[in-house]
TORDREN-776019 format. One record per residue (C-alpha): residue number from 1; x, y, z. Coordinates in pm, whole numbers, padded with zeros to 5 digits. Example, Ala and Ser with C-alpha at 12.3 -4.5 7.8 and 13.67 -1.06 7.14 Angstrom:
BEGIN
rec guti->1 px->01230 py->-00450 pz->00780
rec guti->2 px->01367 py->-00106 pz->00714
//
This chain:
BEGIN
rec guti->1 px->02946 py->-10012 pz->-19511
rec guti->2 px->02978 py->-09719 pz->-19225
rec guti->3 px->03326 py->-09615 pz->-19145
rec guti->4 px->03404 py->-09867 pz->-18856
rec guti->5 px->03293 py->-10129 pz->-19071
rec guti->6 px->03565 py->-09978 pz->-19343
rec guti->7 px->03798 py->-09920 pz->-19094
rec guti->8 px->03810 py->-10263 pz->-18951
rec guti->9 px->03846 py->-10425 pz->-19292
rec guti->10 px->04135 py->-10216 pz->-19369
rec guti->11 px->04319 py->-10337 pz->-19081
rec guti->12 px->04179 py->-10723 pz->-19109
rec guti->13 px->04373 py->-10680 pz->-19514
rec guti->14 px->04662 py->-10554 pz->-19351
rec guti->15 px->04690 py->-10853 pz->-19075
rec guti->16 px->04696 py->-11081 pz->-19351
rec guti->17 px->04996 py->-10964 pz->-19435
rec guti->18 px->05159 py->-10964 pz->-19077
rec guti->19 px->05469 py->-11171 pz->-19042
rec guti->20 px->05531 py->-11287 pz->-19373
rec guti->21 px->05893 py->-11358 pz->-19366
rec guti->22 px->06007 py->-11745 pz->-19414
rec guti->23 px->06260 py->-11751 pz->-19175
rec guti->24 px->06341 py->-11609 pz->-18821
rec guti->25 px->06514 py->-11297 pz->-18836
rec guti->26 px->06876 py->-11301 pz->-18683
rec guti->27 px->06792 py->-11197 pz->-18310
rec guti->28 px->06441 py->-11427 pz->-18316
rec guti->29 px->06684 py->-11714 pz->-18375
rec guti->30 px->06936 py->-11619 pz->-18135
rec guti->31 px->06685 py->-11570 pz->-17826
rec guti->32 px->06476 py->-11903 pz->-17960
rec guti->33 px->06851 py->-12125 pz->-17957
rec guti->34 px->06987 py->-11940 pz->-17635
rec guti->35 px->06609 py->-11960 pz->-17437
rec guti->36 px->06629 py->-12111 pz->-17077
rec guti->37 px->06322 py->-12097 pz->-16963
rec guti->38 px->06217 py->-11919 pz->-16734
rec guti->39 px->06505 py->-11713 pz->-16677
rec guti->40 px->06580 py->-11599 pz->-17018
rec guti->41 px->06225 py->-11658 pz->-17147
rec guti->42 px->06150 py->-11436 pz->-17445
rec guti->43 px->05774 py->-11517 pz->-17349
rec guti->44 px->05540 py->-11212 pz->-17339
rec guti->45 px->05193 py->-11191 pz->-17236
rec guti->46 px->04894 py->-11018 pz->-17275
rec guti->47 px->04587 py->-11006 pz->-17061
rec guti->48 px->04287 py->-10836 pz->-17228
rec guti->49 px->03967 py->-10721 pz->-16987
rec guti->50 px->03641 py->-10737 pz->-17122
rec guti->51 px->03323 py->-10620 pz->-17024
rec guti->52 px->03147 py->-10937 pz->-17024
rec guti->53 px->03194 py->-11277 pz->-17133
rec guti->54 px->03177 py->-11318 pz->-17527
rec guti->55 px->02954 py->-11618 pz->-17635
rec guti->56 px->03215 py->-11846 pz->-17635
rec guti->57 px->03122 py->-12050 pz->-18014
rec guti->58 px->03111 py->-11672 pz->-18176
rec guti->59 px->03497 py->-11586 pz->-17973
rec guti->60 px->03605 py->-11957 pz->-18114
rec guti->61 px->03519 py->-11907 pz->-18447
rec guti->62 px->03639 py->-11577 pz->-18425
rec guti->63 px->03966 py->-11685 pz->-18305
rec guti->64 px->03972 py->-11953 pz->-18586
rec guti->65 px->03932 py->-11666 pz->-18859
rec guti->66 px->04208 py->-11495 pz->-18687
rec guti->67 px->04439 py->-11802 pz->-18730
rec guti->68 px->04330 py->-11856 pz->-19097
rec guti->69 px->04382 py->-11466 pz->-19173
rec guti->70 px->04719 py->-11466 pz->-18967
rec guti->71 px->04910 py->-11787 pz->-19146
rec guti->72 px->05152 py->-11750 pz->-18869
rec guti->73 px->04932 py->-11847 pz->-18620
rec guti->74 px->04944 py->-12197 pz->-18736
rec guti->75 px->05250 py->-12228 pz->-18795
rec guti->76 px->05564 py->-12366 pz->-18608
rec guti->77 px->05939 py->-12355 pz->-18612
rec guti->78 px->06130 py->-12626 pz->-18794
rec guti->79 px->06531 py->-12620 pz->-18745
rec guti->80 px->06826 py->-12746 pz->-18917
rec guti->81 px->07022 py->-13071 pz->-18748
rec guti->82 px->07318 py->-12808 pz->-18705
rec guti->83 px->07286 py->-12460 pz->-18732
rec guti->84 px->07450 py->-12376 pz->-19050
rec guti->85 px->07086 py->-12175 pz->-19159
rec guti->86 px->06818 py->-11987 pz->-18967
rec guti->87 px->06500 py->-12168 pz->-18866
rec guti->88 px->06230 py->-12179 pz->-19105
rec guti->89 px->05860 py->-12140 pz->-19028
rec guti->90 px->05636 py->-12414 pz->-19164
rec guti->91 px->05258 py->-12483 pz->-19173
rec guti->92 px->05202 py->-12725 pz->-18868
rec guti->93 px->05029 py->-13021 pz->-19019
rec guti->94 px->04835 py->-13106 pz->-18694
rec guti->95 px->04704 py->-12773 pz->-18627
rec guti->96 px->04432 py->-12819 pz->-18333
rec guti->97 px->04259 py->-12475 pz->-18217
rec guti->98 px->04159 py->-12712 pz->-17935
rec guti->99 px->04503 py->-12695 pz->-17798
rec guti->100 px->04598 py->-12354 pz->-17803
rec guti->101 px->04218 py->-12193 pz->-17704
rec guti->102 px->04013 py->-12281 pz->-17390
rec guti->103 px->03850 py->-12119 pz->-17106
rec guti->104 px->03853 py->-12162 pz->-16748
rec guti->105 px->03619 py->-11997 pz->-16485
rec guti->106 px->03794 py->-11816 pz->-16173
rec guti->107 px->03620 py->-11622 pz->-15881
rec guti->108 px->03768 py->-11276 pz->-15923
rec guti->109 px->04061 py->-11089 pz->-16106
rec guti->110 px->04321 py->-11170 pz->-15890
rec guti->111 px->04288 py->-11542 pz->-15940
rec guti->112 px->04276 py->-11503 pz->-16286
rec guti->113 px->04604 py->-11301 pz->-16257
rec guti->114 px->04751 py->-11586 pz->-16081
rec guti->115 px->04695 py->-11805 pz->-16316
rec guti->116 px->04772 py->-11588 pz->-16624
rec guti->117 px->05128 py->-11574 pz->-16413
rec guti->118 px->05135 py->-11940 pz->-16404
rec guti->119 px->05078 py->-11991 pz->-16752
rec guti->120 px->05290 py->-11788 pz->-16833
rec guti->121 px->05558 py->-11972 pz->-16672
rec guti->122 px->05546 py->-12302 pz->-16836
rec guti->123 px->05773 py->-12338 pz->-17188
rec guti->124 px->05569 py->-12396 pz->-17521
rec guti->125 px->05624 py->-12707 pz->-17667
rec guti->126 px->05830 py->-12624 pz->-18007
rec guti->127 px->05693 py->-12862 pz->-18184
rec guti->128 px->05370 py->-12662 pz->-18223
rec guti->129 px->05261 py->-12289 pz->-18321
rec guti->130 px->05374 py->-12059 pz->-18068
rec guti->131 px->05075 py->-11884 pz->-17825
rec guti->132 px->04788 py->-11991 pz->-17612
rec guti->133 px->04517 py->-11822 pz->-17529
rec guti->134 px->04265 py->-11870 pz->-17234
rec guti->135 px->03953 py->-11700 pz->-17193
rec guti->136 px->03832 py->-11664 pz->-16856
rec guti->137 px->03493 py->-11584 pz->-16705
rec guti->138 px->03309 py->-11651 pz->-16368
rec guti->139 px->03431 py->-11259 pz->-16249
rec guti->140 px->03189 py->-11057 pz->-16128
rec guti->141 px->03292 py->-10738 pz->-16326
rec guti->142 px->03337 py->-10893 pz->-16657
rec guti->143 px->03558 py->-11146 pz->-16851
rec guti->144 px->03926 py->-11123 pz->-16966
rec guti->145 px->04121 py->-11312 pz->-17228
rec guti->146 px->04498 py->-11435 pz->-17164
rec guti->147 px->04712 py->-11453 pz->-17426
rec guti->148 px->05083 py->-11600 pz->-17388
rec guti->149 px->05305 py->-11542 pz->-17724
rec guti->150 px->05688 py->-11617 pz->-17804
rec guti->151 px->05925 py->-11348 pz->-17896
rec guti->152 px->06008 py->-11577 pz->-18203
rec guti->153 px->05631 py->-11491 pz->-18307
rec guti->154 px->05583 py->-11114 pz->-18224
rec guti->155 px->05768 py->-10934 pz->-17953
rec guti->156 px->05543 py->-10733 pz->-17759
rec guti->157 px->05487 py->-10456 pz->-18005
rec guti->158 px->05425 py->-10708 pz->-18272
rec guti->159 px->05132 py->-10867 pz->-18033
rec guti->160 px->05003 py->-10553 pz->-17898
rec guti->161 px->04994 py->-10430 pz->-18291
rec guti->162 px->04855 py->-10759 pz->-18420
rec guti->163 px->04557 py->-10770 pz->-18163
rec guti->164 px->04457 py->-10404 pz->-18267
rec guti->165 px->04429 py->-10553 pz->-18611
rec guti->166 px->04260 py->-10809 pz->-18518
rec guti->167 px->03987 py->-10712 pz->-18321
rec guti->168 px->03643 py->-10487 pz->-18421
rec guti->169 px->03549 py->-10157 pz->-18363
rec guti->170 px->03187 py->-10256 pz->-18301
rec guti->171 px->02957 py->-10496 pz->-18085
rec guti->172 px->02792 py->-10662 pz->-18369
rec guti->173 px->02927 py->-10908 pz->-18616
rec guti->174 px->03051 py->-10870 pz->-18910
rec guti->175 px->02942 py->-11138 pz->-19164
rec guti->176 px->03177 py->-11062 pz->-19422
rec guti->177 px->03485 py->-11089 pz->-19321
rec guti->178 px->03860 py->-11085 pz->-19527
rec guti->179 px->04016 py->-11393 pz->-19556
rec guti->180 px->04375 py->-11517 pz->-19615
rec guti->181 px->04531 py->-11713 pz->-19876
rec guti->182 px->04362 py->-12078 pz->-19916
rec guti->183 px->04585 py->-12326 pz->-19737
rec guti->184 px->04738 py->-12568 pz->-19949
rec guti->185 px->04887 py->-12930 pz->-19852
rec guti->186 px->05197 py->-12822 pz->-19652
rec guti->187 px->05553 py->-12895 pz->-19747
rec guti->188 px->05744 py->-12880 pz->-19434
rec guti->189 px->06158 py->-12863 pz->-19500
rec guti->190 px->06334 py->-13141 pz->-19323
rec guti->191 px->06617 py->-13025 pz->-19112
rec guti->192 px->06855 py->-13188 pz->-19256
rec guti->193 px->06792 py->-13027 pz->-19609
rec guti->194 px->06767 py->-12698 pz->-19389
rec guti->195 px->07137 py->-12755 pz->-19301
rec guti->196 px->07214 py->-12850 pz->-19635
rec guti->197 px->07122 py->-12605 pz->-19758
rec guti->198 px->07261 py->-12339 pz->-19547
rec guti->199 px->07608 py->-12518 pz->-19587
rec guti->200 px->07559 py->-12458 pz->-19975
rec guti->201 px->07505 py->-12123 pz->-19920
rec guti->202 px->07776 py->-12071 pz->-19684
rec guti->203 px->08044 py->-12264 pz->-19933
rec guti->204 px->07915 py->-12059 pz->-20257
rec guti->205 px->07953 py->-11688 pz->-20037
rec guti->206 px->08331 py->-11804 pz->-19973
rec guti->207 px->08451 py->-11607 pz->-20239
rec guti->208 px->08295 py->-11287 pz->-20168
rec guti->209 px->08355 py->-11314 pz->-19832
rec guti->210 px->08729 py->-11379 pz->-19867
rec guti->211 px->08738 py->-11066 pz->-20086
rec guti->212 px->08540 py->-10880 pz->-19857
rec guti->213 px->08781 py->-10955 pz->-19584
rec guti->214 px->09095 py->-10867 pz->-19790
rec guti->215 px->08934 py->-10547 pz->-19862
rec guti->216 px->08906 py->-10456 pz->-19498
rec guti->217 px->09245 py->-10604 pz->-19411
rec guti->218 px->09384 py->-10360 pz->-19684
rec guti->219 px->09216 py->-10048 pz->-19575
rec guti->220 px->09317 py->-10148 pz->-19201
rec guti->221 px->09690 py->-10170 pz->-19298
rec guti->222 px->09644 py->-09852 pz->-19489
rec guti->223 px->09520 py->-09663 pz->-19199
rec guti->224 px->09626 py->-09845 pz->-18874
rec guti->225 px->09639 py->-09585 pz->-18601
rec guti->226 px->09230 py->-09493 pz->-18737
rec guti->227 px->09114 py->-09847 pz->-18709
rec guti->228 px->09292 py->-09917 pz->-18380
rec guti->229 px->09126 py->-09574 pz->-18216
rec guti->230 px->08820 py->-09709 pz->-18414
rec guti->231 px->08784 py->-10001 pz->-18278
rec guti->232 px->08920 py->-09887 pz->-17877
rec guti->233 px->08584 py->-09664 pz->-17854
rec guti->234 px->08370 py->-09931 pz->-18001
rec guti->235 px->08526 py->-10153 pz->-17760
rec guti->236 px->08499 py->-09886 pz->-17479
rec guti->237 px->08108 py->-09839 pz->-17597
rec guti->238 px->08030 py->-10214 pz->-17520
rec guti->239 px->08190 py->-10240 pz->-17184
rec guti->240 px->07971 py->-09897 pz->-17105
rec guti->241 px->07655 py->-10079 pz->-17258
rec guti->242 px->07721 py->-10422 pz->-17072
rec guti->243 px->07826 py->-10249 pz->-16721
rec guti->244 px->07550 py->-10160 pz->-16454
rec guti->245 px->07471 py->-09763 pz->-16459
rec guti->246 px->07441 py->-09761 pz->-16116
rec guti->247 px->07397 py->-10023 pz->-15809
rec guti->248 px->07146 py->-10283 pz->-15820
rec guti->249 px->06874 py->-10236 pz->-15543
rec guti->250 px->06928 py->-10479 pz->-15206
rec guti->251 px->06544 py->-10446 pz->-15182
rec guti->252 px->06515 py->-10660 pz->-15575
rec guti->253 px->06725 py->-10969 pz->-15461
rec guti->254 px->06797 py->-11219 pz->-15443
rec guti->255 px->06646 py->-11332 pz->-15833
rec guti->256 px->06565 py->-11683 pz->-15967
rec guti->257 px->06327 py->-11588 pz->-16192
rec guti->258 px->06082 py->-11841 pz->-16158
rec guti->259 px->05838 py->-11664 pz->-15943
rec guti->260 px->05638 py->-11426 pz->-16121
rec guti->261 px->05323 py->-11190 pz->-15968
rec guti->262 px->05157 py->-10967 pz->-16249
rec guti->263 px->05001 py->-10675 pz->-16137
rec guti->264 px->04789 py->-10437 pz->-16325
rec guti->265 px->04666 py->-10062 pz->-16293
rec guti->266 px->04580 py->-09753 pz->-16490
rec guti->267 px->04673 py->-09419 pz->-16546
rec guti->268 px->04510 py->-09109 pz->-16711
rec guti->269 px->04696 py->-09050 pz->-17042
rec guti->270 px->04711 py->-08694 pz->-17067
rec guti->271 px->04874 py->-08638 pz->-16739
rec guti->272 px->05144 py->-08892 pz->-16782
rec guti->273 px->05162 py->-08712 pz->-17152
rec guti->274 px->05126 py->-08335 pz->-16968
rec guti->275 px->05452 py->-08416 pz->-16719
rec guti->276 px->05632 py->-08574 pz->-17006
rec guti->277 px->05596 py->-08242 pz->-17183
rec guti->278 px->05692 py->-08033 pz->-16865
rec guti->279 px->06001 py->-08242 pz->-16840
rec guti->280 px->06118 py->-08231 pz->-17159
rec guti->281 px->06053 py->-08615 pz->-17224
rec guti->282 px->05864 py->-08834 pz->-17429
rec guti->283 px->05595 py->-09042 pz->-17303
rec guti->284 px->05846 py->-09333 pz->-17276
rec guti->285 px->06069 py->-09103 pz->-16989
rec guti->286 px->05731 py->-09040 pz->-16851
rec guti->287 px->05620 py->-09404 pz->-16762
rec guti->288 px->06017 py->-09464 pz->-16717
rec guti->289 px->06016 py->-09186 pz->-16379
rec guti->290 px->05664 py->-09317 pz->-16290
rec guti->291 px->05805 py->-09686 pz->-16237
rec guti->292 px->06107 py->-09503 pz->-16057
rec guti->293 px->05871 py->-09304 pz->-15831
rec guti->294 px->05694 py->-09614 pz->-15714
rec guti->295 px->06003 py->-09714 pz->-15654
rec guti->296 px->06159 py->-09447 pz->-15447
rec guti->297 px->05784 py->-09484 pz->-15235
rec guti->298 px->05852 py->-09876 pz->-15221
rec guti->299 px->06210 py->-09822 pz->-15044
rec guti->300 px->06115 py->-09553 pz->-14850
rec guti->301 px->05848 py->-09776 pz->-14660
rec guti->302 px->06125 py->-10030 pz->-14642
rec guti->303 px->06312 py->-09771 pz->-14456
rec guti->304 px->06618 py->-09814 pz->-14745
rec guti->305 px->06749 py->-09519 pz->-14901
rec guti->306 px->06849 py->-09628 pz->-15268
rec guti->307 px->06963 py->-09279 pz->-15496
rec guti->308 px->06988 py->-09461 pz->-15794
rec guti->309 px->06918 py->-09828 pz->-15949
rec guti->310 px->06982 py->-09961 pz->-16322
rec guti->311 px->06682 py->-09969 pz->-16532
rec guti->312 px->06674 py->-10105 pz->-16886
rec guti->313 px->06527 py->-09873 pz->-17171
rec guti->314 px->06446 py->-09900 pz->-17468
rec guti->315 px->06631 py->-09642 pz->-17733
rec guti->316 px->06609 py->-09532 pz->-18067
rec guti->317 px->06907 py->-09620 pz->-18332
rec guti->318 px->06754 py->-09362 pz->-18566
rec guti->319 px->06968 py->-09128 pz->-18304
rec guti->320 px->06685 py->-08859 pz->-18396
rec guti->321 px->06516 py->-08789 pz->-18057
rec guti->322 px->06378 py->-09149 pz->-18043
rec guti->323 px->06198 py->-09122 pz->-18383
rec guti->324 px->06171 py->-09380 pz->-18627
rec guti->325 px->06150 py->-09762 pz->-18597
rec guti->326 px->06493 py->-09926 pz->-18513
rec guti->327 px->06588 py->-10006 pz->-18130
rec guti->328 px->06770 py->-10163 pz->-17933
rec guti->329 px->06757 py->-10196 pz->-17533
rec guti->330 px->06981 py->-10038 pz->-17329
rec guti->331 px->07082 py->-09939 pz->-16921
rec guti->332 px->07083 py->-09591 pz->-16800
rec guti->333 px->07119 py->-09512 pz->-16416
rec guti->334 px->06772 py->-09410 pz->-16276
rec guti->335 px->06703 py->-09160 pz->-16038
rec guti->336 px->06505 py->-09283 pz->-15725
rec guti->337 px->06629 py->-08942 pz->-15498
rec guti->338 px->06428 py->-08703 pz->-15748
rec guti->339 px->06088 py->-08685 pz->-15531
rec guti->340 px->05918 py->-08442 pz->-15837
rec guti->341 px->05796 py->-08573 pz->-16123
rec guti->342 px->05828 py->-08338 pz->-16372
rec guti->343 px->06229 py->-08290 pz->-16221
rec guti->344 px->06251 py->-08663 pz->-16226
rec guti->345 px->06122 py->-08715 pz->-16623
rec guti->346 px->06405 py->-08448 pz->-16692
rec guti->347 px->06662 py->-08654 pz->-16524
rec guti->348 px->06569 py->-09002 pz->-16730
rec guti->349 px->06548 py->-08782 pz->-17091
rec guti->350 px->06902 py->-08677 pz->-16999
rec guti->351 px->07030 py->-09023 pz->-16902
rec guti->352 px->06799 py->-09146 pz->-17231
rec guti->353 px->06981 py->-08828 pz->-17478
rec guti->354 px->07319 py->-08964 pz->-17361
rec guti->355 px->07263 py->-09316 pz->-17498
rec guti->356 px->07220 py->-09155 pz->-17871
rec guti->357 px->07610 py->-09118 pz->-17874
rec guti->358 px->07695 py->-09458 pz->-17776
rec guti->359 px->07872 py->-09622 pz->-18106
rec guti->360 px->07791 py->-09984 pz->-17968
rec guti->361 px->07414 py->-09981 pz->-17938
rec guti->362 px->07356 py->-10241 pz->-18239
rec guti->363 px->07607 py->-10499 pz->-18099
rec guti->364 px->07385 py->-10808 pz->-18000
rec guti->365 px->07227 py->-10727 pz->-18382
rec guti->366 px->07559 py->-10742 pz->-18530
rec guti->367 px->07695 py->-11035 pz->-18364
rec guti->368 px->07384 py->-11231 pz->-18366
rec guti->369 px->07469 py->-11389 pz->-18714
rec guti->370 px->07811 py->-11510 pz->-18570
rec guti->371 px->07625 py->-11650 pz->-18243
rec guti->372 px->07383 py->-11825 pz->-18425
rec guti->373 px->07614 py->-12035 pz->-18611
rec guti->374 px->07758 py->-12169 pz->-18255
rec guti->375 px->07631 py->-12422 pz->-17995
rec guti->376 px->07352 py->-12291 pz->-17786
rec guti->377 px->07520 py->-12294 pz->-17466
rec guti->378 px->07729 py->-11987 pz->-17639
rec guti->379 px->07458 py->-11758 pz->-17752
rec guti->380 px->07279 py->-11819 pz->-17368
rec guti->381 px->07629 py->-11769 pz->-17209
rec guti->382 px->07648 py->-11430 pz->-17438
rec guti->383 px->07307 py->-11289 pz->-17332
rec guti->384 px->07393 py->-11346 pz->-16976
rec guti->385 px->07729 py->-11109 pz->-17079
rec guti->386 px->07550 py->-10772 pz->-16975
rec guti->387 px->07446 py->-10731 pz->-16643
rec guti->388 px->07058 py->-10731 pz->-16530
rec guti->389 px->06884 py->-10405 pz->-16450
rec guti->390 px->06642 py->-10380 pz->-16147
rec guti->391 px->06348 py->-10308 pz->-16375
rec guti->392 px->06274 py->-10301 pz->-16752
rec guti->393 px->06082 py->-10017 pz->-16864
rec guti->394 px->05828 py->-10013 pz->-17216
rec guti->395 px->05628 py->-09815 pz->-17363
rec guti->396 px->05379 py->-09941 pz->-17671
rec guti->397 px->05114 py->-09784 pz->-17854
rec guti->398 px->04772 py->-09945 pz->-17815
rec guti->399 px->04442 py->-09909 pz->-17998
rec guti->400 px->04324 py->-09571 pz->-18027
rec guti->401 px->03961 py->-09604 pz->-18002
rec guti->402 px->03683 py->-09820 pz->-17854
rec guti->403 px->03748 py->-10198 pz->-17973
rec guti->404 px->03566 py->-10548 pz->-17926
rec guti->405 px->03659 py->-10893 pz->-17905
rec guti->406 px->03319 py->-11163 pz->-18034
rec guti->407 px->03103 py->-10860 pz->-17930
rec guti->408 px->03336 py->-10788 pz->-17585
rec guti->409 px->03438 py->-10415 pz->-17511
rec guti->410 px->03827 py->-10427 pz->-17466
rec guti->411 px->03820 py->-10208 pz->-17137
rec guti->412 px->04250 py->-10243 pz->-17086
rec guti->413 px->04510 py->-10452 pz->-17251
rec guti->414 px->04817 py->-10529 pz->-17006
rec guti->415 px->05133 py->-10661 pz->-17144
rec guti->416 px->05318 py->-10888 pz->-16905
rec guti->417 px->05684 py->-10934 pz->-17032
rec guti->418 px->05941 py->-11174 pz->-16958
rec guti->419 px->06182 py->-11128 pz->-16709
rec guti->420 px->06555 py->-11184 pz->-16808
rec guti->421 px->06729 py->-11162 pz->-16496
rec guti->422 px->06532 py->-10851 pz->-16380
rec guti->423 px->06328 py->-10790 pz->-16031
rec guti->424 px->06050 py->-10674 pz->-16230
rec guti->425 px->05926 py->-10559 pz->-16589
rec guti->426 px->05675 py->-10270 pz->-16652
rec guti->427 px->05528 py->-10239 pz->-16978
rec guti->428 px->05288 py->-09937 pz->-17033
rec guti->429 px->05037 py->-09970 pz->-17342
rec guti->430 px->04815 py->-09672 pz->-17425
rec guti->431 px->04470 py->-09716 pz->-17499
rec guti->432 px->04229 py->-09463 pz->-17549
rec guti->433 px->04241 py->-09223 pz->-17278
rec guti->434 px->04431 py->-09468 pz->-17065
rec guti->435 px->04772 py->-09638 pz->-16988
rec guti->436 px->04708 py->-09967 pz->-16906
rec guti->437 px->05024 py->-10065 pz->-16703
rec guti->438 px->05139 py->-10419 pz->-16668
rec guti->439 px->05384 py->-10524 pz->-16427
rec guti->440 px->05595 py->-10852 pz->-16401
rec guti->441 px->05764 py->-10888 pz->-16065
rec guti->442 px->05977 py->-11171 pz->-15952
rec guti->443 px->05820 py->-11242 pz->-15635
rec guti->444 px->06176 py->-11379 pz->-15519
rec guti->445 px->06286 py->-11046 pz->-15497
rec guti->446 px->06034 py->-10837 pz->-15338
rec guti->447 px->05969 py->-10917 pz->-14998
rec guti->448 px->05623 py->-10748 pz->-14986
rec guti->449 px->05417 py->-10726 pz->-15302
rec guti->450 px->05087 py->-10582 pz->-15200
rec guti->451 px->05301 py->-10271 pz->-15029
rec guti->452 px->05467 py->-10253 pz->-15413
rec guti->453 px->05127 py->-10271 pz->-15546
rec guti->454 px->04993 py->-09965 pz->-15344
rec guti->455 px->05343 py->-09740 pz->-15383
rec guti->456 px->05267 py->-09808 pz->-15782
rec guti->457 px->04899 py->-09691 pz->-15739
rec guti->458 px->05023 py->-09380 pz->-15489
rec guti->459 px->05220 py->-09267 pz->-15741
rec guti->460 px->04992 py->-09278 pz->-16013
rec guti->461 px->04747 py->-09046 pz->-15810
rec guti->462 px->05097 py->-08837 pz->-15763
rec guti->463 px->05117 py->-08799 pz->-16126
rec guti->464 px->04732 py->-08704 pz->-16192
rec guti->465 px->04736 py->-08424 pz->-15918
//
């Protein structure tokens, strides 16, 4: 075998692997109980252009491998009666790749856009393995492949990282392909024994957690005047965290959130990565000012002057310069007055560097146990808690090289995330040479999206000069 053909089955071993755990982890289930959809979807997804259309039995059976190597992908969520345990993922009896693949023919990329937007829009039905995925041809410069995914599944790292496993790095086939464990007959829990279970578990860790909490009470009454300071910054670190850095736009409102426009564009890497370095910043501050420039060009044709407007980042809790693997999303107050680009990354990697000293950054992961263990109604209540930034900011690391999808060139692969009370959400996802920029914008709150469109583009050219 040549070194692509290594390479790829390297990567097909390893996506066998993906997303092994039995249950939903703690803030999967809170998001999948709270979920309103569409306002607090946790629905992300991906649109993949392709050079051509793939011959469409080869990208079925291709897609049916995928499912077989992934066991996730045919499986669905099963909850307890009451919520005294976490969901529990279960091989979905009536698995049809029929449902969740089809394809659809549109004139041009904008209608397929449309309806990628639309799709996006309507909920799953939970009774049945989480994604869909439409494959569109018909355009005149080539095909592109829709893929809608809930958070409960993969957030939008997990997708973006679980399509670069799963696709090739060359045109041809490859006949021998990996496969995943053999199915066997599955045994799906019944929710009842699910919340049987978890009230055995609960009623055999009173002990320790009595002692636990006796412990704490003791070292509290030891040291009072610590644990009451303690506790006052924590407490003063939330409200910082669940405040607004700055005024929301009037030019992003009024929000319902059930209007969505994706738009798409690219950028040259380097010089997003060459004004990141000038700055001081990461790539993340980078596409973070670039979103703020088009911005700043948006309400300056709107004739509004806006210095500042809360945008929603995502930070490391490895505290370490935003290395390592743990995050959590937070607000920081972004600067729309800064008109150069290189002084404007410097401004968000300050507002970014300030975030490391906040004490209350894991709070939705710590309380998410607790939350999950009440009525919906109060986990959906608690995510509304922290007020909505104007715009949502990610960055995510996308295939390196040249990849191929049933003998399709991948030529961009645009993330379109959910939009939880925001005007709009910009995810950035390198590939190659490029960042493929995908933006979700509530068409409720922008009153003219093809003048957003070309302030986004303007300042892309601003940032490759």
């Amino acid at each position: 075998m040549n070194d692509v053909a290594d390479e790829d089955v390297e990567r097909w071993v390893a996506a066998a692997g993906w997303s092994a755990a039995p249950e939903l982890t703690p803030m999967q289930t809170l998001l999948w109980r709270a979920e309103r959809h569409p306002v607090q979807s946790s629905t992300s997804t991906v649109v993949i252009d392709l050079d051509r259309a793939p011959d469409w039995d080869r990208f079925v059976a291709a897609t049916d491998w995928g499912t077989r190597l992934v066991r996730r992908l045919r499986q669905r969520v099963v909850e307890p009666v009451v919520p005294t345990a976490a969901p529990t993922w279960a091989d979905d009896p009536t698995f049809d790749l029929a449902y969740h693949l089809r394809r659809e023919r549109v004139a041009d990329r904008e209608e397929m856009l449309v309806h990628a937007a639309q799709i996006a829009l309507r909920p799953f039905d939970r009774t049945r393995p989480l994604w869909e995925g439409v494959l569109y041809e018909g355009m005149p410069d080539g095909a592109a492949y829709v893929l809608k995914i809930h958070h409960a599944l993969a957030d939008p790292l997990g997708t973006v990282q679980l399509l670069s496993m799963l696709q090739s790095g060359r045109r041809a086939h490859t006949p021998r392909k990996p496969l995943g464990d053999e199915a066997v007959a599955p045994v799906e829990p019944h929710p009842v024994d699910l919340a049987v279970t978890g009230l055995r578990t609960d009623v055999a860790s009173l002990p320790e957690t009595a002692l636990a909490t006796a412990r704490r009470l003791g070292r509290a009454a030891a040291r009072p005047q610590v644990v009451v300071a303690s506790t006052l910054r924590y407490g003063a670190s939330v409200r910082r965290l669940l405040t607004q850095a700055a005024p929301p736009s009037p030019e992003l409102s009024p929000r319902t959130g059930r209007m969505w426009t994706f738009l798409t564009l690219d950028a040259p890497l380097e010089p997003l990565r060459s004004v990141a370095r000038l700055g001081g910043g990461t790539l993340d501050d980078a596409a973070v000012a670039l979103v703020l420039g088009g911005l700043r060009r948006y309400h300056a044709r709107r004739d509004s002057p806006v210095t500042e407007i809360p945008v929603g980042v995502r930070v490391s809790l490895d505290r370490a310069d935003d290395l390592g693997n743990r995050f959590a999303g937070a607000l920081i107050s972004g600067p729309m007055s800064i008109e150069d680009p290189v002084d404007r990354v410097a401004a968000v990697r300050g507002e970014v560097l300030s975030l490391h000293t906040e004490r209350a950054l894991e709070v939705l992961d710590a309380a998410a146990p607790l939350l999950n263990r009440m009525p919906s109604v109060v986990a959906a209540s608690a995510l509304r808690t922290a007020e909505a930034p104007d715009a949502f900011v990610l960055t995510l690391p996308g295939p390196p090289r040249r990849r191929y999808m049933a003998g399709a060139e991948v030529q961009g692969m645009y993330v379109l995330g959910p939009l939880p009370g925001a005007a709009l959400t910009v995810c950035l996802v390198t590939c190659g040479d490029t960042a493929c920029v995908g933006v979700n914008v509530d068409a409720s709150a922008v009153a003219d999206l093809a003048g957003l469109a070309e302030c986004f583009a303007e300042e892309v050219a601003a940032f490759s000069a």
